[in-house]
VMD Tcl script that builds the backbone (N, CA, C; Angstrom):
set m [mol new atoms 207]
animate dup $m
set s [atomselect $m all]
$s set {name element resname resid chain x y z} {
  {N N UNK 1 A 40.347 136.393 133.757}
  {CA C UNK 1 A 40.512 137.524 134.664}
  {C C UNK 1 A 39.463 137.415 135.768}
  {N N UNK 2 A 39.880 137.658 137.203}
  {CA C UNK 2 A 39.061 137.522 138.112}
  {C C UNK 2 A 37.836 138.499 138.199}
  {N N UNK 3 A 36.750 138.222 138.549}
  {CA C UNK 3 A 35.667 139.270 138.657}
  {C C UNK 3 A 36.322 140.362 139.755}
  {N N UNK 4 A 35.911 141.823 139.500}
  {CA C UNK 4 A 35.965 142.353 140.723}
  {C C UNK 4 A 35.753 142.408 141.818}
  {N N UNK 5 A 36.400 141.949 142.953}
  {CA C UNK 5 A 35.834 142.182 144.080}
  {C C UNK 5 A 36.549 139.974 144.926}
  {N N UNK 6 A 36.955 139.698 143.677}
  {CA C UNK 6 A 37.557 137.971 144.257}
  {C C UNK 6 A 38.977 138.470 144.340}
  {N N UNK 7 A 39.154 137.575 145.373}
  {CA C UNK 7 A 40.751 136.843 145.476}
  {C C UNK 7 A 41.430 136.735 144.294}
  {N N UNK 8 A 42.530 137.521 144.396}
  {CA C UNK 8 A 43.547 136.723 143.261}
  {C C UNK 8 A 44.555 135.796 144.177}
  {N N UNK 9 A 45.564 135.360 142.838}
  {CA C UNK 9 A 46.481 134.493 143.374}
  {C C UNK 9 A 47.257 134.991 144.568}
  {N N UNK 10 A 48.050 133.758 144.977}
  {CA C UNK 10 A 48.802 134.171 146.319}
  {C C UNK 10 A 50.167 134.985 145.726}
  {N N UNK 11 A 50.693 134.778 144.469}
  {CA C UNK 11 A 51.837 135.436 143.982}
  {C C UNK 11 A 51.454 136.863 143.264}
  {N N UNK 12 A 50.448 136.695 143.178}
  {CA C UNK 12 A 49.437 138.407 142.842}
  {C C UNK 12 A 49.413 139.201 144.039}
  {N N UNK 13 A 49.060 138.340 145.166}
  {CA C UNK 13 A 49.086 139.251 146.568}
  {C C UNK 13 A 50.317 139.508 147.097}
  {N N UNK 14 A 51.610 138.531 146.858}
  {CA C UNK 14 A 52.659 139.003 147.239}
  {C C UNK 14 A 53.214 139.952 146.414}
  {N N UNK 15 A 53.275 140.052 145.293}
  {CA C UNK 15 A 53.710 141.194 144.167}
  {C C UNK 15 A 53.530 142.208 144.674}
  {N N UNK 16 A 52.087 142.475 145.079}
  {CA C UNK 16 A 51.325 143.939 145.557}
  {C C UNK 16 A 51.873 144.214 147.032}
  {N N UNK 17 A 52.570 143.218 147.697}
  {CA C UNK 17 A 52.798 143.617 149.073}
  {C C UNK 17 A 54.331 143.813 149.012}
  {N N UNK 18 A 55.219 144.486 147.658}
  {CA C UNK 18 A 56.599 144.610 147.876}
  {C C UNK 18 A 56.887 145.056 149.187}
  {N N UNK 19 A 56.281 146.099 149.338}
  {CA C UNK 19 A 56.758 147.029 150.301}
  {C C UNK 19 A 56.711 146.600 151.617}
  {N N UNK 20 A 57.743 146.044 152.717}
  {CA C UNK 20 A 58.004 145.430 153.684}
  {C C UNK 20 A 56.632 146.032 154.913}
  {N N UNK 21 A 56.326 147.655 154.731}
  {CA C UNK 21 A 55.257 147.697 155.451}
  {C C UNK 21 A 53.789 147.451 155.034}
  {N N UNK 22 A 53.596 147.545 153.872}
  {CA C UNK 22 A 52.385 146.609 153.583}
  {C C UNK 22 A 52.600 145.077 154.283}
  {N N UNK 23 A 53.342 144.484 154.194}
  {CA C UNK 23 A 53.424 143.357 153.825}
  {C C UNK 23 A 53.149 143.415 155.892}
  {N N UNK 24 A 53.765 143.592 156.597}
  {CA C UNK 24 A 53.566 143.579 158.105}
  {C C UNK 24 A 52.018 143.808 158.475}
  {N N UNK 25 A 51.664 145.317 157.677}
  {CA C UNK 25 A 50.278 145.460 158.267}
  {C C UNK 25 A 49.289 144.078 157.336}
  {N N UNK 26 A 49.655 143.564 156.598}
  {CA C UNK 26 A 48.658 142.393 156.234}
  {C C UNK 26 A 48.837 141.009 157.308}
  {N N UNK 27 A 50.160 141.075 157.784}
  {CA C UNK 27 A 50.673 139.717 158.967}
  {C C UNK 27 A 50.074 140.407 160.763}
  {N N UNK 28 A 50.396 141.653 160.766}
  {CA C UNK 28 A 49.258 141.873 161.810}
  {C C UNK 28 A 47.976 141.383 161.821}
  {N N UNK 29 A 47.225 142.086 160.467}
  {CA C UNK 29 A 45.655 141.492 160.153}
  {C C UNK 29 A 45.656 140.029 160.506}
  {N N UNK 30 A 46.160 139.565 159.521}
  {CA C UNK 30 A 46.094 138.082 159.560}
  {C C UNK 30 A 46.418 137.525 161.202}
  {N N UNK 31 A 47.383 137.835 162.059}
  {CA C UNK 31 A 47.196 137.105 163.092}
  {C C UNK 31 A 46.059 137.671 164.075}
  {N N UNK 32 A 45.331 138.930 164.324}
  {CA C UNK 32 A 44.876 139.363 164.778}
  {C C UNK 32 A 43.408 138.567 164.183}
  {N N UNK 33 A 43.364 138.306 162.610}
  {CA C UNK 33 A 42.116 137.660 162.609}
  {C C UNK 33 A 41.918 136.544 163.278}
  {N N UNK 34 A 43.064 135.791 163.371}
  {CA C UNK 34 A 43.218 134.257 163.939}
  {C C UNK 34 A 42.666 134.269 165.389}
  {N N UNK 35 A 43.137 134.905 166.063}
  {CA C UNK 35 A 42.786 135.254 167.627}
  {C C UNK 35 A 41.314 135.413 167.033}
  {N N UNK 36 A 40.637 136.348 166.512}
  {CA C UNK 36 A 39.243 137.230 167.158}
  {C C UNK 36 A 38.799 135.870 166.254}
  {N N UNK 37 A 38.743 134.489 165.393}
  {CA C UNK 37 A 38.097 133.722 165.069}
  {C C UNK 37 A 38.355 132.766 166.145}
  {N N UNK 38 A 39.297 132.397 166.480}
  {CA C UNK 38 A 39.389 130.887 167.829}
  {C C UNK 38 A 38.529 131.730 168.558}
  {N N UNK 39 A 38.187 133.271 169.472}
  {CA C UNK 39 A 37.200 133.520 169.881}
  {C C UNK 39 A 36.107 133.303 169.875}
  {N N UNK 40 A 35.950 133.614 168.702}
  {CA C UNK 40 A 34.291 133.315 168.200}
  {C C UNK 40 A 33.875 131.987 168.273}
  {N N UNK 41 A 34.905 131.174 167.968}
  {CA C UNK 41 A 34.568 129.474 167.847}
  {C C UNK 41 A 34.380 129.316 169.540}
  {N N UNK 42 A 35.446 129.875 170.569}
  {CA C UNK 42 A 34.781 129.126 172.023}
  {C C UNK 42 A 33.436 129.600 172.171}
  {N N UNK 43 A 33.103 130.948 171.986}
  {CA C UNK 43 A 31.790 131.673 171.982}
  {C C UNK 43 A 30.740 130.944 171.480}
  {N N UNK 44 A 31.062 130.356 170.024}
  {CA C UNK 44 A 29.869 129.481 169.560}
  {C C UNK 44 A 29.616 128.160 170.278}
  {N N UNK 45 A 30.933 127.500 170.413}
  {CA C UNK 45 A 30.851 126.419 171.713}
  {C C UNK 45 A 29.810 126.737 173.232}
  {N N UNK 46 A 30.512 127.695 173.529}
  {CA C UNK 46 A 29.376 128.252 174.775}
  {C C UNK 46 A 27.941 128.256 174.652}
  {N N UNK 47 A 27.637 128.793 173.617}
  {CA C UNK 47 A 26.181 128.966 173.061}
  {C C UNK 47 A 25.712 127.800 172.739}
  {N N UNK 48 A 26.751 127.061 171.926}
  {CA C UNK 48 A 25.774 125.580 171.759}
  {C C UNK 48 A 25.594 124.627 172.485}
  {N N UNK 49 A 26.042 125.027 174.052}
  {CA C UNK 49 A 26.419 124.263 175.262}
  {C C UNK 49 A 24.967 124.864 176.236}
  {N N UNK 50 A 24.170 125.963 175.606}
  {CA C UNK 50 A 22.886 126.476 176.502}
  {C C UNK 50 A 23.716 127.809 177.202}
  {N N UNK 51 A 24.659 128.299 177.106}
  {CA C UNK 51 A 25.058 129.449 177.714}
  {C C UNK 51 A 23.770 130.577 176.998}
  {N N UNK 52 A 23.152 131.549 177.835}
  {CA C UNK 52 A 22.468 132.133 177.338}
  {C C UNK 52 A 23.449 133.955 177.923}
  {N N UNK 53 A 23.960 133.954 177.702}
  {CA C UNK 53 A 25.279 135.567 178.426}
  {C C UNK 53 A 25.262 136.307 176.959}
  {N N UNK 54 A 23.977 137.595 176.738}
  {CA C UNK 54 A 24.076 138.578 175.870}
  {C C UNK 54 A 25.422 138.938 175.624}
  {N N UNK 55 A 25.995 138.907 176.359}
  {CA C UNK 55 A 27.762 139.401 176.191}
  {C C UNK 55 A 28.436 138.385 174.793}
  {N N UNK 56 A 28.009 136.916 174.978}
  {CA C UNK 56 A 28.311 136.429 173.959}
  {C C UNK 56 A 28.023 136.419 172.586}
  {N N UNK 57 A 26.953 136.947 172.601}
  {CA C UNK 57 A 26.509 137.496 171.061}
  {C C UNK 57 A 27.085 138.408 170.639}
  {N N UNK 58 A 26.949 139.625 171.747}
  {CA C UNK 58 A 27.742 141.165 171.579}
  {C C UNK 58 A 29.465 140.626 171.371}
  {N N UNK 59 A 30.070 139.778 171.885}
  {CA C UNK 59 A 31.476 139.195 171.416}
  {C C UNK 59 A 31.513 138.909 169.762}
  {N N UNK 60 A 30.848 138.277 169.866}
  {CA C UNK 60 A 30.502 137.677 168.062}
  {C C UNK 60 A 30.609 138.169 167.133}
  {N N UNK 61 A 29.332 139.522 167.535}
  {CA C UNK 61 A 28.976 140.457 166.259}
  {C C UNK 61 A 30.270 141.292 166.160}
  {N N UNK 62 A 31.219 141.585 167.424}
  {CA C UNK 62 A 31.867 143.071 167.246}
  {C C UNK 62 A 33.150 142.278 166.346}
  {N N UNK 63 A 32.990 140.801 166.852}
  {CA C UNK 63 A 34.524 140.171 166.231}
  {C C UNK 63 A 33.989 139.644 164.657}
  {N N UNK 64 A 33.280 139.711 164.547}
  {CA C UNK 64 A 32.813 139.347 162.989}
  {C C UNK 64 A 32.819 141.156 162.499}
  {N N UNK 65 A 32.379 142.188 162.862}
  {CA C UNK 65 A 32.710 143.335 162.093}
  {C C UNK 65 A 33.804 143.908 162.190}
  {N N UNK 66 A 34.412 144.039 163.160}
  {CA C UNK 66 A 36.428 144.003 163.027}
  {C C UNK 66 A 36.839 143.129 161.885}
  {N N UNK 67 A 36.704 142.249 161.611}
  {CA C UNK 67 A 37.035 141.211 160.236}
  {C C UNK 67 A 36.601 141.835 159.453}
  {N N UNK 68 A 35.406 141.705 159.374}
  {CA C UNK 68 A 34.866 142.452 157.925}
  {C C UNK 68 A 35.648 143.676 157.884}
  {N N UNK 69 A 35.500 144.743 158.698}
  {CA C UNK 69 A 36.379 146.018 158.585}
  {C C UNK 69 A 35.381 147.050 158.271}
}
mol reanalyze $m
mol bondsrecalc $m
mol representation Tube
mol addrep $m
C-alpha cells in the first residue's frame, strides 16, 4: 500500500476520474502545467545565458507556485 501522500497507479487515477468532469479539469491542469514548465525552462535558459531581468525570477517563482497549487 502506498504511503500517504505518493502517487498511485495510472489505473487508480483513472478509476477515481470516472466522472467526465473530473477527468477534463485534470487535462486542463495537465496542459496548463506543460505551458507554465516550457516557460520556466526558457526562463532558466535566459538566466543561464547572464540575463539578470528580476521579472525572470518573479516568472519562476509564480509558475512553480501555480503548480504546486
Amino acid at each position: 500500500m502506498p504511503e500517504p501522500g505518493r502517487f498511485h497507479s495510472r489505473a487508480s487515477r483513472e478509476a477515481k476520474m470516472a466522472d467526465p468532469r473530473e477527468k477534463q479539469g485534470f487535462e486542463d491542469f495537465a496542459a496548463e502545467t506543460r505551458e507554465m514548465l516550457e516557460s520556466m525552462e526558457l526562463d532558466l535558459v535566459r538566466i543561464g545565458r547572464g540575463e539578470r531581468d528580476p521579472e525572470l525570477l518573479n516568472s519562476l517563482f509564480r509558475s512553480a507556485h501555480t503548480i504546486k497549487g
